[in-house]
KOLTIVO-972004 format. One record per residue: residue number from 1; residue in three letters; x, y, z of N, C-alpha, C in turn. Coordinates in Angstrom, 3 decimals. Atoms other than C-alpha are relative to their C-alpha. Layout:
! residues N
 pos code     n.xx     n.yy     n.zz    ca.xx    ca.yy    ca.zz     c.xx     c.yy     c.zz
 NUM  ALA        X        Y        Z        X        Y        Z        X        Y        Z
...
This chain:
! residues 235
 pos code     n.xx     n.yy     n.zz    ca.xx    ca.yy    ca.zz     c.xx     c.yy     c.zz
   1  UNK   -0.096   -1.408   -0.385  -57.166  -48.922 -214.565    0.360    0.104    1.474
   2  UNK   -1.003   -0.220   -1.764  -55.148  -47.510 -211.162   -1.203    0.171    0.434
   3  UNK    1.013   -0.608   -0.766  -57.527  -46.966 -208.618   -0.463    1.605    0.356
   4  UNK   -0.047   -1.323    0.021  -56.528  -43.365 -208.507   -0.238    0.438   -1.115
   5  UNK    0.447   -0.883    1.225  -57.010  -42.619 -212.099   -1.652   -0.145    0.187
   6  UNK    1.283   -0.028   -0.134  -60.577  -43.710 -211.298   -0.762    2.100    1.006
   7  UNK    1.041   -1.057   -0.971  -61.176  -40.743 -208.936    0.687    1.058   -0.630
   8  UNK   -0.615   -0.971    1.091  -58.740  -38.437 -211.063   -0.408    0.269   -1.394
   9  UNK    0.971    0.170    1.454  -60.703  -39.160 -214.504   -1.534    0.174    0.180
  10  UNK    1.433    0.625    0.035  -63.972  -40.154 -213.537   -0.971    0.879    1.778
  11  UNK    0.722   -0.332   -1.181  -64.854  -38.205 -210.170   -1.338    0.820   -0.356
  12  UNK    1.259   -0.832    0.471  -68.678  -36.611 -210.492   -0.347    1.196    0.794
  13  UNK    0.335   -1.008   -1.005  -68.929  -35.167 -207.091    0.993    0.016    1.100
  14  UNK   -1.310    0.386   -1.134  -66.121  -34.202 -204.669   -0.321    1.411    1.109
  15  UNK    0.206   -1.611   -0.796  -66.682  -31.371 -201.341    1.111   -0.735    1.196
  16  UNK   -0.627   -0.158   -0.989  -64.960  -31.036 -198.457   -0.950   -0.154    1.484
  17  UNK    0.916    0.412   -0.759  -66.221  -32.376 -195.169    0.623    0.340    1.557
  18  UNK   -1.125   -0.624   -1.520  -64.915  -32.216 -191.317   -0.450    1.077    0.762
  19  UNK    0.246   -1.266   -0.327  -64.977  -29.567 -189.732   -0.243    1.678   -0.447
  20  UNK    0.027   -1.332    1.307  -64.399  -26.815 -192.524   -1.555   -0.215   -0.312
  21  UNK    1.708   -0.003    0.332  -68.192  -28.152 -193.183   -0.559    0.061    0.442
  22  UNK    0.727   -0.320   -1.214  -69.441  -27.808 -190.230    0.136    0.982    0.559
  23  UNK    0.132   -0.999   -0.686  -68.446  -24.722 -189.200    0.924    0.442    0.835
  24  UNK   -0.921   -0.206   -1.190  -65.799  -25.412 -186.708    1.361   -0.132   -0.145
  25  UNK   -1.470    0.435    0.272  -62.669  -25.509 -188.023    0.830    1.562    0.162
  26  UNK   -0.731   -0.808   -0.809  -59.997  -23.527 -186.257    1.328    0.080   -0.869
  27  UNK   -1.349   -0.073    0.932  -56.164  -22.846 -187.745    0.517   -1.085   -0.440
  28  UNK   -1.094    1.195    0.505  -54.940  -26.091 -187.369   -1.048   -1.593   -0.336
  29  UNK    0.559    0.542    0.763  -57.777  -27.765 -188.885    0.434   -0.701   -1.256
  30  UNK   -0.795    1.102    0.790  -57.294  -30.731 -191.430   -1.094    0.703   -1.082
  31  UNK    1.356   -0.293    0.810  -59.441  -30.402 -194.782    0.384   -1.225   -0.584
  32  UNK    0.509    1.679    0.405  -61.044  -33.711 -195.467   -0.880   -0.280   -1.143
  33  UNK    0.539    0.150    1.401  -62.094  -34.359 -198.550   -0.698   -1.521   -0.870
  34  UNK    1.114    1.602   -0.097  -64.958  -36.889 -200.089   -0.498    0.185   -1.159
  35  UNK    0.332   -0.041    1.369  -65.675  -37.767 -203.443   -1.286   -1.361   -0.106
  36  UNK    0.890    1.130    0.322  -67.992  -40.221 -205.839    0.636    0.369   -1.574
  37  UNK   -0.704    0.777    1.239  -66.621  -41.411 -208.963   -0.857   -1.216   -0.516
  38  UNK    1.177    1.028    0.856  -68.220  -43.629 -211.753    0.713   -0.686   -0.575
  39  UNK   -0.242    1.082    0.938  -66.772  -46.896 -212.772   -0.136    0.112   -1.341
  40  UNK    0.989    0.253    1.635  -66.895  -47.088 -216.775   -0.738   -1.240    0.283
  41  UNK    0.860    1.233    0.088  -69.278  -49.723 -217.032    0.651   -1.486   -0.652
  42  UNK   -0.607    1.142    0.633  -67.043  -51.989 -219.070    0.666   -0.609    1.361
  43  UNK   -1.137    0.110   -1.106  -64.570  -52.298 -215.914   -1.108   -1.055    0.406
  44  UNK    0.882    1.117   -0.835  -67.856  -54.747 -214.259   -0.226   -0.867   -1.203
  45  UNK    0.417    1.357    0.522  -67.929  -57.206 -216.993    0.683   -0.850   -0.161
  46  UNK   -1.247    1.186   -0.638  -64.627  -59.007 -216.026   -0.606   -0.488    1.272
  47  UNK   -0.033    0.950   -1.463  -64.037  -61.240 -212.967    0.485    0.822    1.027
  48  UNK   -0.845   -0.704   -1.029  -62.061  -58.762 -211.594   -1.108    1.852   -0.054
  49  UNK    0.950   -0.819    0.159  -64.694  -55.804 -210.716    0.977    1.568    0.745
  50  UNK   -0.037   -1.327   -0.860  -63.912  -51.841 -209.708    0.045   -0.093    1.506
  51  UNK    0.382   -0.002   -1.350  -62.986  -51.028 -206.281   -1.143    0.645    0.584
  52  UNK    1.094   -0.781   -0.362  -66.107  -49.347 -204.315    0.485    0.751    0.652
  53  UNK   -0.234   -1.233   -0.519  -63.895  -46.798 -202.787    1.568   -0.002   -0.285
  54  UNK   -1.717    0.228    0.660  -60.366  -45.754 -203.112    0.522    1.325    1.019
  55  UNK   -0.202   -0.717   -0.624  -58.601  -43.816 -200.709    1.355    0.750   -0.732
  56  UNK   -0.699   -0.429    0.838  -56.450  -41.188 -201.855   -0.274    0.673   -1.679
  57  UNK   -1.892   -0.270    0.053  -54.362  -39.641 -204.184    0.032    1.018    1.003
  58  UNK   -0.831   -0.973   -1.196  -54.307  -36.665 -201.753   -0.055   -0.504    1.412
  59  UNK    0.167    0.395   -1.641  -53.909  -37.140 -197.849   -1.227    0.716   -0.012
  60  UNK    1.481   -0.147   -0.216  -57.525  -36.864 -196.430   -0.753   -0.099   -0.866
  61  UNK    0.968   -0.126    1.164  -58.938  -37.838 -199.293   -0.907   -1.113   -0.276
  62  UNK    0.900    1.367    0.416  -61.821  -40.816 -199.639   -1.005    0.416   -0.997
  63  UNK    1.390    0.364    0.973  -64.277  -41.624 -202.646   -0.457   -0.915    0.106
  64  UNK    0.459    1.446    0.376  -66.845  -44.109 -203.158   -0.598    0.045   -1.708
  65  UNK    0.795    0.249    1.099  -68.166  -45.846 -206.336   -1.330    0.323   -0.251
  66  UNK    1.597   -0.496   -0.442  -71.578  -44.387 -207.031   -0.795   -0.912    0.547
  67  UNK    0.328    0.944   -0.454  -72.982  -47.418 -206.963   -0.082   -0.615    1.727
  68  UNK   -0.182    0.863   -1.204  -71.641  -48.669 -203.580   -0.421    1.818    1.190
  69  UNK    0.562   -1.121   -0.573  -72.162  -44.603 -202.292   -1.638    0.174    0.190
  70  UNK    1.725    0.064   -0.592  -76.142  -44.504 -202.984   -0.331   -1.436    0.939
  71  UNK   -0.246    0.756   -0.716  -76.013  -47.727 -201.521   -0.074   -0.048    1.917
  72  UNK   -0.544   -1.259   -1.371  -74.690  -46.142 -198.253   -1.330    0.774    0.134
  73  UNK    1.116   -0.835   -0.147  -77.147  -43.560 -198.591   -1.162   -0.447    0.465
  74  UNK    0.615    0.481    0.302  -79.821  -45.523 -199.098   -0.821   -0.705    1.811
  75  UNK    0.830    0.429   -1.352  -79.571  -47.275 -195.632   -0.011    0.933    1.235
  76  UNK    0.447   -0.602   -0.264  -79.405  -43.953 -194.270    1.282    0.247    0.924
  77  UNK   -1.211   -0.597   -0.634  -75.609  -43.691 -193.095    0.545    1.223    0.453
  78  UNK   -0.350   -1.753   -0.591  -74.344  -40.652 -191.366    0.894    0.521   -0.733
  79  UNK   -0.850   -0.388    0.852  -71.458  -40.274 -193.142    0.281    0.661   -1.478
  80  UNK    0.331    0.040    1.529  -72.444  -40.915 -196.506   -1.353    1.540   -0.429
  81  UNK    1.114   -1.467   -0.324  -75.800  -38.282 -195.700    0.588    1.020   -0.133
  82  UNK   -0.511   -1.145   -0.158  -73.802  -35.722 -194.786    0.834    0.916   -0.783
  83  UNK   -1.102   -0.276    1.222  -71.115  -35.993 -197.943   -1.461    0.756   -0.982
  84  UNK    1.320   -0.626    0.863  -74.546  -35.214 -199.624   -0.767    1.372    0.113
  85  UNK    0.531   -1.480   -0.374  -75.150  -31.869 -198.138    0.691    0.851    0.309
  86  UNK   -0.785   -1.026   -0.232  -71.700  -30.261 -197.744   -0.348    1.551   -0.734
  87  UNK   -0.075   -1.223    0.425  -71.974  -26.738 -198.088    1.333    0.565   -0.951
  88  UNK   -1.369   -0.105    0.409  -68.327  -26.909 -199.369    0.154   -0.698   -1.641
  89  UNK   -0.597    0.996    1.421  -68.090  -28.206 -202.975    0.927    0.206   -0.648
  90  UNK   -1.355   -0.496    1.032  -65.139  -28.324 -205.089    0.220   -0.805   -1.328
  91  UNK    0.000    0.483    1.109  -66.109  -30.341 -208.049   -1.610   -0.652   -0.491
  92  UNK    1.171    0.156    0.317  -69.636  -30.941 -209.614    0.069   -0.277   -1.530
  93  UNK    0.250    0.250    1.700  -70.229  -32.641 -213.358   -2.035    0.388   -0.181
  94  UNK    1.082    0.047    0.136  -73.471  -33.050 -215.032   -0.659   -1.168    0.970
  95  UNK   -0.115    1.176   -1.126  -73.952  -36.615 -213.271   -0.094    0.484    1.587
  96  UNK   -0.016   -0.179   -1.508  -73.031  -35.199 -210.150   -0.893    1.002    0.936
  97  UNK    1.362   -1.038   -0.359  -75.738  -32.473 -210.316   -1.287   -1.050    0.181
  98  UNK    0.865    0.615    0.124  -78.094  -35.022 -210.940    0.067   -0.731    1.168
  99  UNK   -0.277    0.433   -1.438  -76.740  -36.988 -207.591   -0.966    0.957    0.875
 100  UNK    1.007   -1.421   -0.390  -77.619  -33.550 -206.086   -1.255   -0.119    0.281
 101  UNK    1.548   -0.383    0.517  -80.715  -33.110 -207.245   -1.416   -1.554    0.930
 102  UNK    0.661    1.557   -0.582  -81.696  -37.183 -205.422   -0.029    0.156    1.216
 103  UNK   -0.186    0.329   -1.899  -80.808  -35.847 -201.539   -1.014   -0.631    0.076
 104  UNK    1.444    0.310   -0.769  -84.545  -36.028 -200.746   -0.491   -1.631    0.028
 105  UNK    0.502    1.925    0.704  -84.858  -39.501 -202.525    0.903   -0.713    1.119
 106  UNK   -1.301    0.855   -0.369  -81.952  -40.734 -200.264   -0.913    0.284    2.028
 107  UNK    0.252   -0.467   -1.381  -83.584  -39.132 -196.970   -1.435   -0.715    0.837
 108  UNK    1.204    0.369   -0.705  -86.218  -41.010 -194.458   -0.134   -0.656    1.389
 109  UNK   -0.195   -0.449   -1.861  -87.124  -41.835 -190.448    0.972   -0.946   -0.068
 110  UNK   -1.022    0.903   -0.016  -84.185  -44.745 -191.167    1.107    1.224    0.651
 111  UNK   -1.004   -0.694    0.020  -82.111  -41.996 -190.180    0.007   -0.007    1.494
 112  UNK   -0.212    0.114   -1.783  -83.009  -41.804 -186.255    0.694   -1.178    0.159
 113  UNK   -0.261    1.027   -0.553  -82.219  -45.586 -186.020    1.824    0.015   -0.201
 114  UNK   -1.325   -0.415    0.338  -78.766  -44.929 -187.918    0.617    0.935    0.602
 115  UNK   -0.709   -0.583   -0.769  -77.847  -41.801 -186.425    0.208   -0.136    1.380
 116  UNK   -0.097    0.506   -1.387  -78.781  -42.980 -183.005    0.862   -0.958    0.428
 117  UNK   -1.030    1.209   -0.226  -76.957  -46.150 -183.401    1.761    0.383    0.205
 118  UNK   -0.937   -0.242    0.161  -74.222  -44.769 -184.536    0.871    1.437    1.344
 119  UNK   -0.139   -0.752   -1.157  -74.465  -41.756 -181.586    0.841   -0.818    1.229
 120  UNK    0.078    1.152   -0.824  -74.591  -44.633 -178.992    1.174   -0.378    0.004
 121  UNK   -1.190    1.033    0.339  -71.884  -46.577 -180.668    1.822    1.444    1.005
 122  UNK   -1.802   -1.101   -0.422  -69.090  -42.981 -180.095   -0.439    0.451    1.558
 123  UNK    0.059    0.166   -1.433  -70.519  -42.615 -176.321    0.411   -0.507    0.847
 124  UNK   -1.014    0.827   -0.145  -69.820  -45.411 -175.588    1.636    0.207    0.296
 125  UNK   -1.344   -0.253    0.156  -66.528  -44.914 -176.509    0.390    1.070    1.062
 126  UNK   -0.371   -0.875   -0.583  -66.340  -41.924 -174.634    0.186    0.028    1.394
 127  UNK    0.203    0.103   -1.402  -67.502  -43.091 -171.495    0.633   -1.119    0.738
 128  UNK   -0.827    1.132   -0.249  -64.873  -46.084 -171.473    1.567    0.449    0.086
 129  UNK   -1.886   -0.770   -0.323  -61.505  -43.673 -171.347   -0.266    1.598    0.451
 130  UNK    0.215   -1.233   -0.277  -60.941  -40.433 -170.328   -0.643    1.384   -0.547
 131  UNK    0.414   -0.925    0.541  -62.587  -37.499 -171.068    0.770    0.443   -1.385
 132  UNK   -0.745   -0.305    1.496  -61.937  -36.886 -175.263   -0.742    1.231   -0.032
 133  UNK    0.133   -1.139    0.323  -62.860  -33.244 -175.742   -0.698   -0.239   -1.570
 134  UNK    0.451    0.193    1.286  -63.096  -33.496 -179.518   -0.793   -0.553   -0.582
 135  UNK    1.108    0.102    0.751  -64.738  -35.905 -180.496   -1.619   -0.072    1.081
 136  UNK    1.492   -0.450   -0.315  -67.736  -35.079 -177.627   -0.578    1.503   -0.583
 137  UNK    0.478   -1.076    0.783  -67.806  -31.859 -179.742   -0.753   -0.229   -1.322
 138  UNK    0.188    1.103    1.159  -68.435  -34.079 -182.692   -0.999   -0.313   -0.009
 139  UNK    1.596    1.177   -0.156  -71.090  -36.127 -181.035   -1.067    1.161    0.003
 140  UNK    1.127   -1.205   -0.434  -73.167  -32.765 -179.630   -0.426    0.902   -1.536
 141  UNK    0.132   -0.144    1.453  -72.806  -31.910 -183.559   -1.233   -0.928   -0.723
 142  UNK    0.552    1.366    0.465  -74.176  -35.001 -184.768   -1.271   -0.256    0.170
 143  UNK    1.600   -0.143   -0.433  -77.204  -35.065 -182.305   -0.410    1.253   -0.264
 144  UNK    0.543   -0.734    0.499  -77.783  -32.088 -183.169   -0.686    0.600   -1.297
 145  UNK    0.102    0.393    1.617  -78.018  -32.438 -186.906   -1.182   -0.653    0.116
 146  UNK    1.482    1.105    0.357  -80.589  -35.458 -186.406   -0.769    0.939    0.736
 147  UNK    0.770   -0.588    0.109  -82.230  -33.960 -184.503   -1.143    1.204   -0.239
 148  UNK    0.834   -0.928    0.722  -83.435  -31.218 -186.184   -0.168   -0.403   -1.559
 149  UNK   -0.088    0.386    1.495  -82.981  -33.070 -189.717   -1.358   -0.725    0.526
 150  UNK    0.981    0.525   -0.525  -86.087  -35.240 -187.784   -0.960    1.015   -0.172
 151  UNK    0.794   -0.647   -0.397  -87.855  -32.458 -186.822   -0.503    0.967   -1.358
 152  UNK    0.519   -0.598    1.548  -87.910  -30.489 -190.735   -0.057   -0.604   -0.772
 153  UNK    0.082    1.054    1.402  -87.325  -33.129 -192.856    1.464    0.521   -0.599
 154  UNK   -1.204   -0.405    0.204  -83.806  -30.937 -193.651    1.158   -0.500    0.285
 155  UNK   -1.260    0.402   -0.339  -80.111  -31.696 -193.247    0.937    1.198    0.028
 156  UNK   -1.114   -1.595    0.144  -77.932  -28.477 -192.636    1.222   -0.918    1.037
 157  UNK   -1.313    0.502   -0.911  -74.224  -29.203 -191.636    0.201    1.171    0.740
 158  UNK   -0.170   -1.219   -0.814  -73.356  -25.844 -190.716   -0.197    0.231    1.315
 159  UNK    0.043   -0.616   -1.009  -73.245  -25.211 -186.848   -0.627    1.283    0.272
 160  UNK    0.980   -1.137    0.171  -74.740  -21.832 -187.235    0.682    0.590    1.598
 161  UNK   -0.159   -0.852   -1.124  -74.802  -20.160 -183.622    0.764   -0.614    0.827
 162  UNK   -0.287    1.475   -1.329  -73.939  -23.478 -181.654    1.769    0.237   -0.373
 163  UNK   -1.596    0.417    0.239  -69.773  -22.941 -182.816    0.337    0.574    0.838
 164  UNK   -0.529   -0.824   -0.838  -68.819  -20.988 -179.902   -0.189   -1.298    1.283
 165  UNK    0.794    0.936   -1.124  -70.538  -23.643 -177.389    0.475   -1.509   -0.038
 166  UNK   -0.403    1.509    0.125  -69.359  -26.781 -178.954    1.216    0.342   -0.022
 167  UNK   -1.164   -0.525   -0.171  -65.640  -24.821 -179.341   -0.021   -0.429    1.544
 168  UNK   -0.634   -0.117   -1.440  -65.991  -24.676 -175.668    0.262   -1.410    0.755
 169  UNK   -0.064    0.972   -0.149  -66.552  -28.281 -175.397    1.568   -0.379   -0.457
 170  UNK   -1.026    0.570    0.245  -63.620  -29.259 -177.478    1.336    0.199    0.817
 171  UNK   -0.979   -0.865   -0.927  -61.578  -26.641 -175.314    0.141   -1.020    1.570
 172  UNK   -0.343    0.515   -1.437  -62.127  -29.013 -172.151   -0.634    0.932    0.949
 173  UNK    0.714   -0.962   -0.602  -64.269  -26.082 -170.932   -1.316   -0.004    0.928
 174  UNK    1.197    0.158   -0.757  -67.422  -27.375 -170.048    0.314   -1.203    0.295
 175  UNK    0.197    1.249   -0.333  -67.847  -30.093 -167.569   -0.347   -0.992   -0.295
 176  UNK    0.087    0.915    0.859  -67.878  -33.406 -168.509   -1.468   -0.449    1.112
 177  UNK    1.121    0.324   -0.317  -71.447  -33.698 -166.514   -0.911    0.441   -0.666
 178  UNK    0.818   -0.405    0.833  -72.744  -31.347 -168.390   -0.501   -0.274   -1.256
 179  UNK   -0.314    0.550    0.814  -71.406  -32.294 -171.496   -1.124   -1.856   -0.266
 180  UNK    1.216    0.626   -0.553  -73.339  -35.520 -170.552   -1.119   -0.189    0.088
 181  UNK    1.256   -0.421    0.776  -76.618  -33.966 -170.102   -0.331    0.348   -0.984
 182  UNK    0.498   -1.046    1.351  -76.528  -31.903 -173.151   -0.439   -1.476   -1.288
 183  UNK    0.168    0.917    0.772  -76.109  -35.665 -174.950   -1.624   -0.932    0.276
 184  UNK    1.287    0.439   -0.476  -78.929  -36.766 -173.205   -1.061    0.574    0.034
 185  UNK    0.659   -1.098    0.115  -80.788  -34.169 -173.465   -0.389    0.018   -1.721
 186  UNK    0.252   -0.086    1.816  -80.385  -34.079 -177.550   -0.467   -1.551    0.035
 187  UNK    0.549    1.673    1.155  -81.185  -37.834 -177.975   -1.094   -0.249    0.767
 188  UNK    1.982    0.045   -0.218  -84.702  -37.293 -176.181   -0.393    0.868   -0.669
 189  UNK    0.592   -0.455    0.714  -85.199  -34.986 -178.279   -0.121   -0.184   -1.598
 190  UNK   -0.551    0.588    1.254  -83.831  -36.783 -181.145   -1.781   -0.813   -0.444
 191  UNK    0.860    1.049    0.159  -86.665  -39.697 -180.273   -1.009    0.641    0.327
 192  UNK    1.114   -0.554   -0.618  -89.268  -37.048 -179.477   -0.765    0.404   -1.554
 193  UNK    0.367   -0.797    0.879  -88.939  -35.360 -182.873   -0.383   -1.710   -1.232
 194  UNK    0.221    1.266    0.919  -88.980  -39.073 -184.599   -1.137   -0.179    0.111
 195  UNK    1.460    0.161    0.187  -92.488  -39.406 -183.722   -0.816    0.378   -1.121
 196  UNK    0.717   -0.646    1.086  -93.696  -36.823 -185.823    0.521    0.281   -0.786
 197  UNK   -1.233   -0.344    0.902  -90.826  -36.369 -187.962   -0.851    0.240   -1.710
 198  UNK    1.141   -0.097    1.138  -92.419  -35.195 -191.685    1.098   -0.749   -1.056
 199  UNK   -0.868    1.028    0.911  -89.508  -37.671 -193.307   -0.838   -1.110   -0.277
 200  UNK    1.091    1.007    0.507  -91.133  -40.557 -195.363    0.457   -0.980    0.942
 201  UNK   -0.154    0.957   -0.899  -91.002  -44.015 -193.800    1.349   -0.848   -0.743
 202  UNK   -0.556    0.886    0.905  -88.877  -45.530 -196.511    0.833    1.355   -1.134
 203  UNK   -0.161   -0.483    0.876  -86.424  -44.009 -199.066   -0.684   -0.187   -1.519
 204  UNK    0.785    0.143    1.037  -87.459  -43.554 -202.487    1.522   -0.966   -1.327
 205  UNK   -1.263    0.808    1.014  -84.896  -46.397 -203.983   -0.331   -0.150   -1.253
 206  UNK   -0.051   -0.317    1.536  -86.617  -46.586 -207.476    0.499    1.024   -0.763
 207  UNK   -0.433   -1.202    0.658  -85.901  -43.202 -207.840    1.336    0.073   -0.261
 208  UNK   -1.682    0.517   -0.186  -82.146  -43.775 -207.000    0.099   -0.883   -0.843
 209  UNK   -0.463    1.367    0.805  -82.043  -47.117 -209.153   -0.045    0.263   -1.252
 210  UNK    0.073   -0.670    1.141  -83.226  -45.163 -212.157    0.957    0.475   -0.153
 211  UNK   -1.068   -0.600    0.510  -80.679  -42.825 -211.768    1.254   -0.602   -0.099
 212  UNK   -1.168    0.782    0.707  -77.981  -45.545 -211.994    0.415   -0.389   -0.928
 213  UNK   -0.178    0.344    1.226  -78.953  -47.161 -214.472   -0.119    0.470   -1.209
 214  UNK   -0.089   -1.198    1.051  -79.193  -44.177 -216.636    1.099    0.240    0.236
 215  UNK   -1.219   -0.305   -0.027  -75.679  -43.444 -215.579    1.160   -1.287   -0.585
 216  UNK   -0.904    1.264    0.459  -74.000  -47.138 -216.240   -0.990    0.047   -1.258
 217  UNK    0.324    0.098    1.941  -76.121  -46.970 -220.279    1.111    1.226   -0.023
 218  UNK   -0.708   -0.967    0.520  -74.776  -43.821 -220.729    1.459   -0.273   -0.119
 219  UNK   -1.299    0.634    0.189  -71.073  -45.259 -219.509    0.082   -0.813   -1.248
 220  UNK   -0.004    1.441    1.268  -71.703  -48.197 -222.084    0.340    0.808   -0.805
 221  UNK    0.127   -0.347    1.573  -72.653  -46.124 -225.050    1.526    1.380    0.105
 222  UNK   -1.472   -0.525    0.548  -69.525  -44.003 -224.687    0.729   -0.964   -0.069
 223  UNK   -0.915    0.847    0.743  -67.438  -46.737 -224.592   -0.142   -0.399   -1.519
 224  UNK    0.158    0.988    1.504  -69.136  -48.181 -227.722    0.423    1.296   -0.993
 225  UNK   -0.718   -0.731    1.013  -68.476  -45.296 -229.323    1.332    0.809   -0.546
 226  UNK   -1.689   -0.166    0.401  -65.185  -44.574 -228.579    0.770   -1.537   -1.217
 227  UNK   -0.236    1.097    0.997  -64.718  -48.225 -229.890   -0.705    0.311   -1.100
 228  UNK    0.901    0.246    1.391  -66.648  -47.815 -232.883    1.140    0.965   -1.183
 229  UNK   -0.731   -0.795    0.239  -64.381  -44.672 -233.613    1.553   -0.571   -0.471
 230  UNK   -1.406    0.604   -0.075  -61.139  -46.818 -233.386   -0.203   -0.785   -1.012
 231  UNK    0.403    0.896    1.290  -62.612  -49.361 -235.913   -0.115    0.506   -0.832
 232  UNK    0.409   -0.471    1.114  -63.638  -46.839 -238.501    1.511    0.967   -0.248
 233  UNK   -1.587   -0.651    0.302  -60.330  -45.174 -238.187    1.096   -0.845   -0.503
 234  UNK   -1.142    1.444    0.447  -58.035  -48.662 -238.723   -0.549   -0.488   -1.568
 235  UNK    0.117    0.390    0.840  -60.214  -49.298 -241.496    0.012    0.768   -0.900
């Protein structure tokens, strides 16, 4: 099977992510788009196994394999988190409600060390070339997310009031000292709210592992019965 018929046949959960999900997306905004798709189960009992993501068929478009997506989740990725709470959806099955329905299972304080890391990691970056506008609008997003996803136990993408303020950032508007503090400023409060944060210590991966393997039987037994169908029809 193409890699694209996988996410064209088989996709469970697909939204839109970027900026359109956050709040801040202006005219000439991209729309980025993020799926999860389910291997049939037969496809893993060759040598040759399913890809775990597949980029494409449209421009801006990435999926992962569920499998290799909770996965992701699991160790508490930013990316992968966030595909899990778009406000934007544009395709939902039964399966993919049931995804849904697991945020909380997927959510715990693994998330300061991840989002922080990963904060750190685009700072960095920032503070090694010239002033990037964009993506320090990005980052002041980002810390802002954890830390208040720390502080309720919640995940909201949405910008809410803050899109006028981080606009002004991207604009080249506010000083890049400020800009600066405001990052420093959010990631003490990031590690302030981690203390008491009311997120568990640990995700709840049984709960997640259940719901796989209730999803790969279920794959099986349709195959078997599509085969079973083909046999009683030839004969």
């Amino acid at each position: 099977m193409h890699a694209h018929d996988l996410v064209r046949h088989h996709t469970v959960y697909a939204c839109v992510m970027g900026s359109r999900a956050f709040g801040l997306a202006t005219d000439t905004s991209d729309t980025d788009r993020r799926g999860v798709y389910v291997a049939p189960t037969p496809l893993f009992w060759g040598f040759a196994k399913p890809p775990t993501h597949v980029d494409g068929p449209a421009e801006e478009q990435f999926s992962w394999e569920l499998e290799r997506f909770c996965e992701l989740a699991l160790r508490a990725n930013p990316n992968v988190l966030e595909c899990l709470h778009s406000p934007l959806v544009e395709h939902l099955d039964a399966t993919g409600r049931e995804l849904l329905a697991l945020r909380d299972a997927f959510l715990s304080r693994q998330v300061h060390e991840t989002f922080s890391r990963y904060a750190a990691a685009q700072f960095s970056k920032l503070r090694s070339s010239p002033p990037r506008w964009k993506p320090a609008m990005h980052l002041l997003r980002l810390l802002t997310s954890s830390r208040d996803l720390l502080r309720t136990g919640e995940l909201h993408l949405d910008v809410g009031d803050q899109r006028e303020p981080l606009l002004a950032v991207k604009r080249g508007e506010v000083p890049w000292p400020e800009v600066e503090a405001r990052i420093a400023r959010l990631t003490d409060e990031a590690d302030t709210a981690a203390l008491r944060t009311p997120l568990p210590a640990e995700p709840d991966r049984a709960r997640v592992e259940d719901f796989l393997i209730r999803v790969r039987r279920a794959s099986a037994a349709v195959d078997l019965q599509a085969a079973t169908r083909v046999r009683t029809t030839r004969s």
